[in-house]
C-alpha positions in Angstrom: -16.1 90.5 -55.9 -14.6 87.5 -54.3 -11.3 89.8 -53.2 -14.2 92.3 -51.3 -15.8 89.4 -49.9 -12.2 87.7 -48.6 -11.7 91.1 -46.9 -14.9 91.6 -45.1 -14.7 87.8 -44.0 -11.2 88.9 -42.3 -12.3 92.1 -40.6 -15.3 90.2 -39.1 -13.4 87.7 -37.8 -11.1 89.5 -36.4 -13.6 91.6 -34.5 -14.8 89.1 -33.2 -10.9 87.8 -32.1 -10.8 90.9 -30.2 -14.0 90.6 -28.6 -13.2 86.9 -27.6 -9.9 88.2 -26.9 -11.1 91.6 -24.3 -13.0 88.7 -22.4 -10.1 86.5 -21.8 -8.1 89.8 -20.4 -11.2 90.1 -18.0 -11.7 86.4 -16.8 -8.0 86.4 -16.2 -7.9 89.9 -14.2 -10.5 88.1 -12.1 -8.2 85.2 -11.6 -5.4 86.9 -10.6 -7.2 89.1 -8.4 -8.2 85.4 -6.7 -4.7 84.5 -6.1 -4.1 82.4 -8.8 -0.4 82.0 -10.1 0.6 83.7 -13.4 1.8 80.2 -15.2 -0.1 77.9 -13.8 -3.2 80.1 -16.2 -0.7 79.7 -19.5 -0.4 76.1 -19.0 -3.8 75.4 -17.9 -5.1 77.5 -20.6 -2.6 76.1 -23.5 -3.4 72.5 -22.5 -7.1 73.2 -23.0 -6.8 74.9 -26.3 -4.8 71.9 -27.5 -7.1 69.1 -26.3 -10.0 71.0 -28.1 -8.1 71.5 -31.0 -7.4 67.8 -31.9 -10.7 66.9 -33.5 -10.7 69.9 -36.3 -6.8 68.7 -37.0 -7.7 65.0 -37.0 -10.7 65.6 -39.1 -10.1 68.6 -41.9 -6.0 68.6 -42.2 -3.0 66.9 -42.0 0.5 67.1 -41.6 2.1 66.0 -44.9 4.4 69.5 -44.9 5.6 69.6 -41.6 9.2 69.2 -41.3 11.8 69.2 -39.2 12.6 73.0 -39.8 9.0 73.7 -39.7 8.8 72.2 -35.9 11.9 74.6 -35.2 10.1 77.5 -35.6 6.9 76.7 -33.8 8.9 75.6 -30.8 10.6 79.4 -31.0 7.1 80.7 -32.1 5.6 79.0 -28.8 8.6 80.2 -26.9 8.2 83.7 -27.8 5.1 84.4 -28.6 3.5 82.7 -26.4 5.2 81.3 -23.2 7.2 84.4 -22.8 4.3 86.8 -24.0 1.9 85.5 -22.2 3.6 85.2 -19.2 5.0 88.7 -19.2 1.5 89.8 -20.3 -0.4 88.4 -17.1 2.7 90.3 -14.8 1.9 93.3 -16.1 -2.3 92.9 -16.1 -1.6 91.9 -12.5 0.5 95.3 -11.7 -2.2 97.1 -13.8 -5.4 97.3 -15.1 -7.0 95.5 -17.9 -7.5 98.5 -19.6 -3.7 99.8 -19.4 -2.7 96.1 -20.5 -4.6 96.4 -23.9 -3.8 100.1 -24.6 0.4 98.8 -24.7 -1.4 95.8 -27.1 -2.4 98.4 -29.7 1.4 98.8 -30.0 2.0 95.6 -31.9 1.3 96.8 -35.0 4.5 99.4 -35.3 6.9 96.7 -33.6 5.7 94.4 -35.9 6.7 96.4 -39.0 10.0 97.8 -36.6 11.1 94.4 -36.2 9.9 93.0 -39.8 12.4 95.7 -41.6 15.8 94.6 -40.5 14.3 90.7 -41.7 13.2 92.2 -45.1 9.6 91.6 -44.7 8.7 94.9 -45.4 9.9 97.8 -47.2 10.9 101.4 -46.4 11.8 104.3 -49.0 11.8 107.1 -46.5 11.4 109.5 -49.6 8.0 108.2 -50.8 5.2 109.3 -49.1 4.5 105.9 -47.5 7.6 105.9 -46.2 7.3 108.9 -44.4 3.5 107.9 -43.3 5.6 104.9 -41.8 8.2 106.7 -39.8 6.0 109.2 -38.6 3.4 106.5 -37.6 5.9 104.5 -35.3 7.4 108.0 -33.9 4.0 108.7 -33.0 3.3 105.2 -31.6 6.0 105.5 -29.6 5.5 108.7 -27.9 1.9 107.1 -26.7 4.0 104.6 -25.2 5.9 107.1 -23.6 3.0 108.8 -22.0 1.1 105.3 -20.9 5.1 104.8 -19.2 5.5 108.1 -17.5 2.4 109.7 -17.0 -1.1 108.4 -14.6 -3.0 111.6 -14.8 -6.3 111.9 -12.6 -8.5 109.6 -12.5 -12.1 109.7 -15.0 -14.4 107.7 -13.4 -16.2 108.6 -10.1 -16.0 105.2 -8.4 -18.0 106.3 -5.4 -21.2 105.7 -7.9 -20.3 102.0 -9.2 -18.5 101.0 -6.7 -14.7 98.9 -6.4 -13.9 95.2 -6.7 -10.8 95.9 -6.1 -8.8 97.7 -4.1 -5.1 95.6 -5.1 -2.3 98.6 -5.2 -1.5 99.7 -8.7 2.0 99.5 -10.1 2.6 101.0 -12.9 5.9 101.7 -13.9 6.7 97.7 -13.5 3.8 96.9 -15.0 4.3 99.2 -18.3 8.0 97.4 -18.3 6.5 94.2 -18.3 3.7 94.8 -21.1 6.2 96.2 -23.2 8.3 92.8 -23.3 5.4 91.1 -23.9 4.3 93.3 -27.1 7.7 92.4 -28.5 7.5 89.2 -27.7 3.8 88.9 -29.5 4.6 90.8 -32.4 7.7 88.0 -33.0 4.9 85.6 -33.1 3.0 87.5 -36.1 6.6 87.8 -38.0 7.2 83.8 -37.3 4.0 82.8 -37.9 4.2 84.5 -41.4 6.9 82.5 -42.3 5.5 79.3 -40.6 2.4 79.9 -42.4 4.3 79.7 -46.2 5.7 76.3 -45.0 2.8 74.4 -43.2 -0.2 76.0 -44.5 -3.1 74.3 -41.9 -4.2 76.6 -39.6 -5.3 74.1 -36.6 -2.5 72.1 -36.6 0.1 75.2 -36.7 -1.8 76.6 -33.2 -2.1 72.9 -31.9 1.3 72.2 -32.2 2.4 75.7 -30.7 -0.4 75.0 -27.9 1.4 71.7 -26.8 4.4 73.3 -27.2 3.8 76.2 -24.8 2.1 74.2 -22.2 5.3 71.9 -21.9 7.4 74.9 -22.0 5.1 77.1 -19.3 5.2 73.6 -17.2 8.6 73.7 -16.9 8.7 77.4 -15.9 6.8 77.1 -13.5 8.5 73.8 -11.7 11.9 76.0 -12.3 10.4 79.0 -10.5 8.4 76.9 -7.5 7.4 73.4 -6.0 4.5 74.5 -4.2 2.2 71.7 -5.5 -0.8 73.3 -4.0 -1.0 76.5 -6.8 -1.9 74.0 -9.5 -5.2 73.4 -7.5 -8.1 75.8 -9.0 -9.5 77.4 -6.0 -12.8 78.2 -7.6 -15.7 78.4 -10.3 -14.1 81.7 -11.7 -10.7 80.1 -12.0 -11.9 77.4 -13.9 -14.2 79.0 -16.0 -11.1 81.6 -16.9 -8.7 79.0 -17.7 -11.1 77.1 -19.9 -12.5 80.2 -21.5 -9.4 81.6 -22.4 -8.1 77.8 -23.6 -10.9 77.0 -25.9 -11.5 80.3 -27.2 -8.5 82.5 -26.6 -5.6 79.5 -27.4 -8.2 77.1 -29.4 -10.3 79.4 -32.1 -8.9 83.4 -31.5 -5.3 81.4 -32.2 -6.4 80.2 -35.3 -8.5 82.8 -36.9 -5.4 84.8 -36.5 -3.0 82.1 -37.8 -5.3 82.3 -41.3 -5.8 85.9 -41.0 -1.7 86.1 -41.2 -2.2 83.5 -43.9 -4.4 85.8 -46.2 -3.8 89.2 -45.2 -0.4 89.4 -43.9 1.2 90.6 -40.3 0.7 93.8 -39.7 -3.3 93.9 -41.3 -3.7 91.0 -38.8 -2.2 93.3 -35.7 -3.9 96.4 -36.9 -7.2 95.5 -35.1 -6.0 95.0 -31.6 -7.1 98.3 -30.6 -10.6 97.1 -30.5 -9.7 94.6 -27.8 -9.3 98.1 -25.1 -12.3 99.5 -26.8 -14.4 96.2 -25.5 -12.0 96.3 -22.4 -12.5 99.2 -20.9 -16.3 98.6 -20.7 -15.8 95.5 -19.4 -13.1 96.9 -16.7 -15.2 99.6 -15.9 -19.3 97.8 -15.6 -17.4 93.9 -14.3 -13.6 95.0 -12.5 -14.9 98.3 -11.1 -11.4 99.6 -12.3 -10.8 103.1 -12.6 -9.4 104.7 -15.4 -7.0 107.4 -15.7 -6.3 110.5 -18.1 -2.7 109.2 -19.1 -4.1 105.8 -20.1 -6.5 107.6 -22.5 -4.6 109.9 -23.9 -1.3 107.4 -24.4 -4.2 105.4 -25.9 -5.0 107.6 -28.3 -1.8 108.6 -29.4 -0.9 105.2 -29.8 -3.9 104.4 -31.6 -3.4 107.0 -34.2 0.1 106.5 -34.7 -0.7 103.0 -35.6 -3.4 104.1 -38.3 -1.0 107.0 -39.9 1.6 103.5 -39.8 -0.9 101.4 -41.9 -2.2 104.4 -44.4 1.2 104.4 -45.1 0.8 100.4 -46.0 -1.9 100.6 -47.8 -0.3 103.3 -50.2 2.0 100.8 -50.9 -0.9 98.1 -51.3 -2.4 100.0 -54.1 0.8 101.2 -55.7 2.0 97.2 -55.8 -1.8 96.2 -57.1 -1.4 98.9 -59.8 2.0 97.5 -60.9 0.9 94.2 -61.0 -2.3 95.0 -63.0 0.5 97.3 -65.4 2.7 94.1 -65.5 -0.5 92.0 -66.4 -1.5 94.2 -69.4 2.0 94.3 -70.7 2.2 90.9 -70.9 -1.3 90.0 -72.3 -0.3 92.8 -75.2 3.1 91.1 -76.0 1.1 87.4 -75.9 -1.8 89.3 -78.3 0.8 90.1 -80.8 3.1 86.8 -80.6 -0.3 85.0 -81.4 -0.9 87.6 -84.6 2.5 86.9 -86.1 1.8 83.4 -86.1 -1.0 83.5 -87.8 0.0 85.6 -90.7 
């Protein structure tokens, strides 16, 4: 009962991750479409998450396990997962839509378990069925990503009826270059967190530290790339409200809801619900950007989407197979301990 219970805890709050999550995408859409600069968001946004972090670390944890190596990794976690991700992330939303951003998100969970395979975090016996399940997932995943590269299609919407905030040219070559860095990037920060996780198991502290980390690191990007002192003045309401929304709950809480949901359930289950952040974008895009969507971003979507669920059936086979051996293992051993406790009584 409790392991049902754990479950259904994760899946909620992960839905409500994604929700938060769609949101940010839109406040920052809006942002950009203001004018303001790509990393000046990250480190505005990461510094927020960490101030309002501070009071959960300070009072419910503490830092007794974290070590040297430990502060390693979350400075590479921060790095690449976050700076790099983010930053590559908010280039490509610019070129694009929110919409066509999150649909290249839903490819996470197949580079995830690409790139966890060669680090021996998960398995593959491509004669098993889940192995093939796997392969044929991340083929499939792939080709999605393909189409959302190559092909627009015409658009679905009749804008003429709702209207257009935005009338920004599109491009979306670059921008599907861009989002594809930055789904590599963020699926590093699943596979490092995992192991982060193992080593310095408190949630709020992990994404606090990484917060600081990534501001400082986003600052200096930005002073490398410009001086023009006058982009780190928020021209507006929306700007602030975007920056603080997506600090408090996008860097602060989404951050570490994920960083336990790793904890509990692993990587890829973690990644696997990130298609719900298009599915709460695109109504979003459509009713508060006025953005128009196109028949290549739906059906790339789709592909995508179902490759990644033929991807993790192929996971859970080898869920159930593991919990089966384990429960074998269990009985074996409670039947040897049974009889050792016989022959000492006779």
């Amino acid at each position: 009962m409790s392991s049902s219970v754990e479950r259904w805890r994760a899946v909620a709050f992960l839905v409500a991750v994604e929700f938060g999550l769609a949101l940010v995408h839109i406040f920052f859409k809006k942002a950009l479409n203001a004018g303001t600069d790509h990393v000046i968001i990250v480190v505005y946004r990461q510094s927020i998450g960490t101030v309002f972090l501070i009071p959960f670390v300070y009072f419910l944890e503490s830092w007794t396990k974290l070590t040297f190596g430990v502060v390693g990794r979350m400075f590479l976690c921060a790095f690449l997962g976050l700076t790099m991700a983010q930053y590559t992330f908010l280039l490509g939303l610019d070129y694009t839509t929110a919409t066509f951003t999150c649909a290249f998100i839903n490819t996470v969970p197949v580079i995830t378990f690409l790139l966890a395979l060669p680090l021996r975090m998960e398995k593959l016996n491509i004669r098993s069925r889940s192995g093939r399940a796997k392969v044929l997932g991340s083929m499939t995943c792939a080709a999605g990503a393909a189409i959302l590269s190559i092909y627009k299609g015409m658009p679905l919407i009749n804008m003429q009826h709702i209207g257009s905030n935005n009338n920004r040219p599109k491009r979306f070559g670059l921008g599907s270059a861009l989002l594809s860095a930055a789904s590599v990037t963020w699926s590093s920060w699943f596979l490092i967190q995992s192991r982060i996780g193992q080593k310095f198991p408190y949630q709020y502290s992990s994404t606090l530290i990484m917060s600081f980390f990534c501001a400082a690191q986003s600052a200096a990007l930005s002073f490398a790339t410009t001086r023009d002192t006058e982009k780190w003045v928020l021209g507006g309401e929306l700007q602030i409200l975007s920056v603080v929304y997506g600090g408090v709950v996008g860097s602060g809480i989404c951050y570490a809801v994920m960083s336990w949901c790793v904890k509990q359930k692993g990587p890829v289950f973690t990644s696997a619900f990130s298609p719900l952040i298009q599915v709460f974008a695109a109504v979003f895009d459509i009713l508060l950007l006025r953005e128009q969507v196109y028949l290549g971003s739906v059906l790339g979507s789709t592909v995508v989407i179902a490759g990644m669920y033929v991807l993790l059936w192929g996971k859970s086979i080898d869920a159930d197979q593991n919990q089966t051996a384990t429960a074998r293992d269990k009985t074996i051993v409670d039947e040897f301990s049974t009889q050792d406790s016989s022959h000492d009584i006779a």
